[in-house]
C-alpha positions in Angstrom: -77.7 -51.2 -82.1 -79.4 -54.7 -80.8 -82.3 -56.0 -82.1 -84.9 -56.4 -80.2 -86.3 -59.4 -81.7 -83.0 -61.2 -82.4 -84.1 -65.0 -83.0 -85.9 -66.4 -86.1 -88.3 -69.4 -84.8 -90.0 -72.5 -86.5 -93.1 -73.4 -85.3 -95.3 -76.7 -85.7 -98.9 -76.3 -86.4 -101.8 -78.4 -86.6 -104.3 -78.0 -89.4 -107.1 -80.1 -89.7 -108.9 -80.5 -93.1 -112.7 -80.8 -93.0 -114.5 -82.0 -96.4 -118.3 -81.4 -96.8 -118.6 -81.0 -92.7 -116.4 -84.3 -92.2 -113.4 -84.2 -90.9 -110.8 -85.4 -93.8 -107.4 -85.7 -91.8 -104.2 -83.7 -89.9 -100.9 -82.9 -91.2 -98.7 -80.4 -89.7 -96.8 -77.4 -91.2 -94.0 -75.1 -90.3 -94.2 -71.6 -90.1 -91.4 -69.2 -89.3 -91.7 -65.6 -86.8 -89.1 -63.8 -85.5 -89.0 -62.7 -81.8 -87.1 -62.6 -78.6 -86.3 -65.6 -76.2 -86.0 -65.2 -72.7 -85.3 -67.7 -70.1 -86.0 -66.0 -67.0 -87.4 -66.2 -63.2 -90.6 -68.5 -62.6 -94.0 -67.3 -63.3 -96.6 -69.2 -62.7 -99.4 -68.9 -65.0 -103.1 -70.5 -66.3 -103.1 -72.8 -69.5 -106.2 -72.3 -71.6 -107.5 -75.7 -70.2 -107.5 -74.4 -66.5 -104.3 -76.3 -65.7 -101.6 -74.2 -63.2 -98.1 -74.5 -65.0 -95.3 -73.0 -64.0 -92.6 -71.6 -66.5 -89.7 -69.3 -67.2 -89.3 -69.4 -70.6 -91.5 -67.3 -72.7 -90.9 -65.5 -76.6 -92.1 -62.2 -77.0 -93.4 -61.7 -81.0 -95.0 -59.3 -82.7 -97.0 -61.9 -85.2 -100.8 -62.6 -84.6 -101.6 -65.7 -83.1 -101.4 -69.1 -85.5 -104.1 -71.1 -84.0 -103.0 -74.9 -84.0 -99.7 -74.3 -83.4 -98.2 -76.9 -80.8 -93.9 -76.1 -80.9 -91.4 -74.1 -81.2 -88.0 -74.2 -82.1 -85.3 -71.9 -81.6 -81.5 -72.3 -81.9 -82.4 -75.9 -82.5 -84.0 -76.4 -78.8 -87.9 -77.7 -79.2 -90.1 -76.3 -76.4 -93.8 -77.1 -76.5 -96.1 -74.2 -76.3 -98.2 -73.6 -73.0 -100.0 -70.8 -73.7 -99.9 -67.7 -76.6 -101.5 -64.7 -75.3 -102.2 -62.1 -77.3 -101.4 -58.4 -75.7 -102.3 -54.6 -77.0 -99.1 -54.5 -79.2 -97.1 -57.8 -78.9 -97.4 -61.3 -78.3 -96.6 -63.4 -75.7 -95.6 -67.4 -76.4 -95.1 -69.4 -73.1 -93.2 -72.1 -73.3 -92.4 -75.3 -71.7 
């Protein structure tokens, strides 16, 4: 039987530390989810700054959104993240 979420991916997040209201510095963390890559026909689609991109590559997960996160890696590629949108019973993870 196949898997249908056969690849493990890293991803790189950005947390910001805020002290007393201040804001205390960055670092960035990795975070592993398991989903499926696919590379596939054009879409063109809305980044959550307004921005038109267009994009093929997308990974489908079934892990809640991790706010701050800015790449991910699978099969040691790096793709930046476009946009992660949340559906009913999966997520979504367009990449660029």
């Amino acid at each position: 039987m196949v898997s249908r979420r056969p690849h493990t991916a890293t991803l790189d997040v950005n947390v910001v530390t805020v002290t007393n209201g201040e804001y205390a510095g960055t670092a960035t963390t990795n975070s592993s989810i398991t989903g499926r890559l696919e590379i596939g026909s054009v879409k063109r689609i809305k980044t959550t700054t307004g921005d038109t991109i267009e994009t093929g590559k997308k990974f489908f997960t079934n892990n809640e959104k991790i706010d701050g996160a800015t790449h991910l890696t699978v099969d040691g590629v790096k793709y930046s993240i476009v946009l992660w949108q949340v559906l009913q019973t999966h997520s979504v993870i367009w990449l660029d």
